[in-house]
C-alpha positions, 0 to 999 in steps of 0.5 A: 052872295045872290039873294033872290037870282042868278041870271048865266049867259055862256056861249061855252059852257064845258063839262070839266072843272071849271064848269064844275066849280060854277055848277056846285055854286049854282045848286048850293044857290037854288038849294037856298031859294035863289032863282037860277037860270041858265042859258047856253049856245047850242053850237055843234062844235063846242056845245056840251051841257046835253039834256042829260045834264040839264035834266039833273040841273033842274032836279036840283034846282037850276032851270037850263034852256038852248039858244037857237038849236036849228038843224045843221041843214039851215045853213044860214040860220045855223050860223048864229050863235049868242056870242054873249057872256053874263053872269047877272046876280039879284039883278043888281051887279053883273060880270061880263067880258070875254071869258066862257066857262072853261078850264082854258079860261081860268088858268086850270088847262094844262094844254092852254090857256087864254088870257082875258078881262071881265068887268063887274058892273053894279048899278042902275044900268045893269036893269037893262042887261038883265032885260037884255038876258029875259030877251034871250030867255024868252026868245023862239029861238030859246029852247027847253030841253027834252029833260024825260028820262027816255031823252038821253042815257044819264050822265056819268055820275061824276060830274055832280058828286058832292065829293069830288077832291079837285073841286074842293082843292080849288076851292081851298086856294081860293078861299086861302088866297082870297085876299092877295086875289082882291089886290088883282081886280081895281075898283072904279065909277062910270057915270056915263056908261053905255051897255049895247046888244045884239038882238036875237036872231040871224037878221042883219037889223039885229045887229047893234053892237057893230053900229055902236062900235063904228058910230064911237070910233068916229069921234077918236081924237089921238089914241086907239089902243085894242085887243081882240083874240082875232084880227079879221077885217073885211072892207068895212072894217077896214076902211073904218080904221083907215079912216081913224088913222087918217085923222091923226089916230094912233092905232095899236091892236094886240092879237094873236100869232098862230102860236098862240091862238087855238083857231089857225084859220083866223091866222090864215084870213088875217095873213091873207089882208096884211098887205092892207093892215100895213097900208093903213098904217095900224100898229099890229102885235102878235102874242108870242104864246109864252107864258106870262111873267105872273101867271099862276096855277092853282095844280101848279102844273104850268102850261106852255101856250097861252093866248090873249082872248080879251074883247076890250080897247081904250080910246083917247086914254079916257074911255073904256071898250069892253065886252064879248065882240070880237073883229071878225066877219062873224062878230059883226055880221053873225054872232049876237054880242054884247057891249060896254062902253064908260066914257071920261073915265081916265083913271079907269081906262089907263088901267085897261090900257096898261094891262094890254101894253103889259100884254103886249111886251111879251108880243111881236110888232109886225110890218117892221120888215118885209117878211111879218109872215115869218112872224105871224106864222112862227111855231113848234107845231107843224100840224097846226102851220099845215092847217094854216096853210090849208085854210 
C-alpha cells in the first residue's frame, strides 16, 4: 500500500525466508518510487544483513544503515543495542510490537517458534514515532555501511533471486487465505494513546521507557494481567510490584519455562529471585512449550517447541501496554525500547487480556508447592538444563 515511504526499524533482521518475503516487498516498493529505509542493530550475535547484502539493497533502491557498531573492546558502549521494532508506512500508520524479522516469528521455523502480538496504529500520533525513527536514523551512532565493492565478497546469489519457489508459495497461502487471516486481527480506537521511547545512546538519561512503565504501574487499582518472554527483576522492579500488590493489585505474568525459551540464562536469573517473586505475591505462569491448539503452518511441517515472545500487558481491564520492552535489567538499564500505552479503552484491552489468559492455559502456575524449580526447569533437552545450571 506504501505511496511515498517505508520507514523499517529491527533489532533482528535475518537472512532466510521471512527476511526474504519482506525484502522482495521493500524492492517492488523502491522499484515504484517509494522511499525505503532501513535500519538494523549491529549486535555481534544476531546481526546478519552485512555490507555485502546492504550494497545489493541499495542498488535496488533501499537505503540500509547500522545502529551503534562500536568495537567489541568498548565494553559498555557495546552493550546497547536498539531493541526497538518498526515498520512505519507513508508516514501515516505504523506496526510495532514484539515481533524481528525472522522465521521463528512468523510460524515458518520448523526448530521453534515464538508466539507474539503486534499492534498496527494509524493516526496523528504516528507523526511522533516517525520522529522518533529519523532520530535513530540520523543518530552518530547510525552508521552507512562500507557498500564498495572491495568491502566484502558478494552475497550468494540466492537471497535476491527473483525466482525463488518457497517465496512465492508463501505468498500464494497468504494471498489464498487472506481473508480467514483479516478474522484474526480486532479493529479498535484510542483516543488518549501514549507512544514512548528510548533516546540513542548508552546514557541512563536516555532511558524513558522505564520511567513511563513505573510512573503508570502507580496508578493501578485492581488488576495486572502481563506477558514478557523474560521475567527478570532487579530490587527496583521488584519492589514496584510489591508495591502494586500491596494496594490491592492482583498481578498475573505469563512467561517463559526453559522449555520454552531459546535463552536459558534468563531461566536461570529468574530461578535464582523465585523465593522474592513468590514473597511478593506475583501470580507467576510458566509456558509449557507445546504447540498451541490453533497454530498454523503455512509448509505444514509443524514445530514442537514454541514460546510466548510478547511485550504487552492489560491493566484494570481498560488500558492496553504493548510494545518491544521486556522485564529484564537489559530492557531497563541497556537496550533502547519502545512503548504504547491506550488508555479507557475496554473493549480493546479485553481482547489483549483474553489472548494472554488463552496463552496461559497451555502454562504452569508456579509457587503452588514447594518445589516451582521442578516446574520452571522441566525439559527433554539435557544440554540446555545443563546451561542452565551453568549459568
Amino acid at each position: 500500500k506504501a505511496k511515498k515511504t517505508l520507514d523499517l526499524e529491527y533489532f533482528i533482521y535475518e537472512l532466510d525466508l521471512s527476511s526474504q518475503l519482506i525484502t522482495r516487498k521493500l524492492i517492488a516498493a523502491a522499484k515504484r518510487g517509494v522511499k525505503v529505509r532501513l535500519l538494523v542493530d549491529f549486535s555481534a550475535p544476531v546481526f546478519k544483513l552485512k555490507p555485502q547484502f546492504a550494497r545489493e539493497l541499495n542498488r535496488h533502491g533501499v537505503d540500509v544503515r547500522y545502529y551503534n557498531t562500536t568495537s567489541l573492546l568498548r565494553f559498555i558502549s557495546v552493550q546497547h543495542r536498539s531493541h526497538r521494532k518498526l515498520l512505519i508506512m507513508d508516514g501515516t500508520s505504523v506496526i510495532t510490537g514484539g515481533r524481528n524479522v525472522g522465521d521463528d516469528y512468523f510460524n515458518l521455523s520448523s526448530r521453534y517458534n515464538f508466539l507474539d502480538s503486534d499492534v498496527l496504529i494509524e493516526g496523528e500520533i504516528v507523526a511522533a514515532i516517525l520522529k522518533g525513527f529519523d532520530r535513530y536514523w540520523n543518530s552518530n551512532l547510525s552508521e552507512v555501511p562500507d557498500i564498495s565493492e572491495e568491502s566484502e565478497a558478494g552475497n550468494d546469489g540466492t537471497f535476491f533471486s527473483s525466482e525463488l519457489p518457497e517465496v512465492e508459495r508463501v505468498f500464494e497461502h497468504l494471498e489464498a487465505h487472506k481473508d480467514s487471516i483479516a478474522t484474526l486481527n480486532y479493529r479498535s480506537s484510542c483516543s488518549d494513546l501514549t507512544y514512548a521511547t528510548d533516546l540513542p545512546g548508552v546514557f541512563v538519561q536516555n532511558r524513558r521507557v522505564y520511567t513511563e512503565l513505573s510512573k503508570f504501574l502507580e496508578s493501578a487499582d485492581s488488576e495486572l494481567i502481563g506477558e514478557s518472554p523474560y521475567f527478570v527483576l532487579k530490587k527496583d522492579g521488584l519492589e514496584l510490584l510489591r508495591q502494586t500488590i500491596a494496594k490491592g493489585v492482583k498481578t498475573t505474568i505469563l512467561t517463559n519455562s526453559l522449555e520454552s525459551t531459546d535463552a536459558f540464562y534468563t531461566v536461570s536469573a529468574l530461578a535464582l529471585t523465585l523465593d522474592q517473586v513468590a514473597a511478593a505475591g506475583i501470580d507467576l505462569r510458566v509456558f509449557s512449550g507445546s504447540k498451541p491448539p490453533n497454530a498454523k503452518m503455512i509448509d505444514g511441517k509443524m514445530t514442537e517447541k514454541w514460546g510466548v515472545h510478547a511485550k504487552r500487558a492489560v491493566v484494570d481491564g481498560k488500558h492496553l501496554l504493548i510494545g518491544t520492552y521486556n522485564v529484564d535489567p537489559r530492557s531497563a538499564n541497556l537496550n533502547s525500547e519502545l512503548l504504547i500505552i491506550c488508555r479507557n479503552q475496554p473493549d480493546l484491552a479485553n481482547y489483549a487480556r483474553d489472548s494472554i489468559l488463552h496463552r496461559a492455559k497451555d502454562s504452569t502456575k508456579l509457587f503452588t508447592t514447594e518445589d516451582s524449580w521442578s516446574a520452571l526447569i522441566e525439559t527433554d533437552d539435557t544440554t540446555k538444563r545443563l546451561l542452565f545450571y551453568l549459568a
